[in-house]
N, C-alpha and C positions, 0 to 999 in steps of 0.2 A: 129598842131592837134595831139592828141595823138591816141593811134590803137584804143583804146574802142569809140574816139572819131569819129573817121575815118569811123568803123562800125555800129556808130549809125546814122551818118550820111548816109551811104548806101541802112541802109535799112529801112529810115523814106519810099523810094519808095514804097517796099512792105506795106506799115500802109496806106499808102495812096491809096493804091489797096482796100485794107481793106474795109479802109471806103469809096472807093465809090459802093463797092460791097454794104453794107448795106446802102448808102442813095440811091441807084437804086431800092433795095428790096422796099424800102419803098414808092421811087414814084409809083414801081408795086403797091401796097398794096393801096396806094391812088387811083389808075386810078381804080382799083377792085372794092372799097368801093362807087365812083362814078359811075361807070357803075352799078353798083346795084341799087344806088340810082334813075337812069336816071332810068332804066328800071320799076321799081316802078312807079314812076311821069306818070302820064296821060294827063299834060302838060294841064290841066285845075289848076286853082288855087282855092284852098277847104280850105285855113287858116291851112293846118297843117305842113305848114314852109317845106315843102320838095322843093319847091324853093330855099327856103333859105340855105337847104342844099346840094342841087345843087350848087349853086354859092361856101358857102364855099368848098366843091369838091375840086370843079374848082383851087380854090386860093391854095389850099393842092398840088393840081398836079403841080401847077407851080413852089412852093415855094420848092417841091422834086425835080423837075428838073434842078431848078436854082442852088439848093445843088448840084448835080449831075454834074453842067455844071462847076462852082467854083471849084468840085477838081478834075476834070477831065486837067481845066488850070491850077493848081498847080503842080497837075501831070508832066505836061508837061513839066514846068518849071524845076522842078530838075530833070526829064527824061534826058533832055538836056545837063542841068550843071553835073550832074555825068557820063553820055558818052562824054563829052568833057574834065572833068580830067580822064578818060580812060584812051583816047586816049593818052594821057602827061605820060603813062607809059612808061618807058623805054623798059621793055621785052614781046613780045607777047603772053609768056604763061599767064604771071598776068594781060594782057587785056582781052584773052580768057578767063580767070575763072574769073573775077570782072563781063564782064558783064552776063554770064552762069549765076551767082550766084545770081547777084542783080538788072539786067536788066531784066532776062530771069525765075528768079526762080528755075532753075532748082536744082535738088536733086544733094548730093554729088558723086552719085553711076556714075549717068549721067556726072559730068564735069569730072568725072577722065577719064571716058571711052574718051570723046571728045579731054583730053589729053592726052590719053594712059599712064596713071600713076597710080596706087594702090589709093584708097580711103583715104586713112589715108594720101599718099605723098602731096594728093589734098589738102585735109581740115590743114593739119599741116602745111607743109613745105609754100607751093606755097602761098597755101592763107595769112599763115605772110608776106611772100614777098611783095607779091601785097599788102597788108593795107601799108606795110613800102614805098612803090613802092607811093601809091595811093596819089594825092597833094589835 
């Protein structure tokens, strides 16, 4: 694997944050849109299909959740597999800043502090190391 490759692969994790932050917004958005619709409903049946739009709700909420629960297991999956080639680092600085950086998110200001190194030492030196480091 090459470094760009190495990187993309790291931080397909954060894309995957991403989108479950936006298919959660959207299950909110559906539980919203049904709870409005419930509270409308007099739960007498009048032909103006608001049953109908009840049920489909319902199937909206499930269908965001089930999105939501899918990359929440994906997630997990390369959660895993990228703190298990961590770990396969050889030097503990470039475990300390792989997972700072693509486990943890954290800013470059924050990992240099954590390794008491200048910002620039962080993002240039160490972090080539660690991609070169990383299997």
């Amino acid at each position: 694997m090459t470094i760009n490759e190495k990187k993309q692969y790291l931080l397909q994790l954060k894309s995957i944050e991403n989108q479950i932050k936006e298919a959660d917004e959207k299950r909110v958005e559906a539980i919203s849109t049904l709870n409005s619709t419930a509270i409308n409903y007099s739960g007498m049946p009048t032909g103006n299909g608001k049953h109908n739009r009840i049920e489909m709700g319902i199937e909206k909420v499930q269908e965001a959740q089930e999105k939501v629960n899918q990359l929440i297991d994906q997630k997990t999956i390369i959660k895993n597999d990228i703190l298990l080639r961590i770990k396969q680092c050889p030097t503990r600085e470039c475990r300390v800043l792989l997972r700072c950086k693509y486990i943890r998110f954290m800013t470059w200001a924050a990992i240099a502090k954590k390794l008491g190194v200048s910002k620039n030492h962080a993002r240039q030196y160490i972090h080539k190391k660690a991609l070169k480091e990383f299997k």
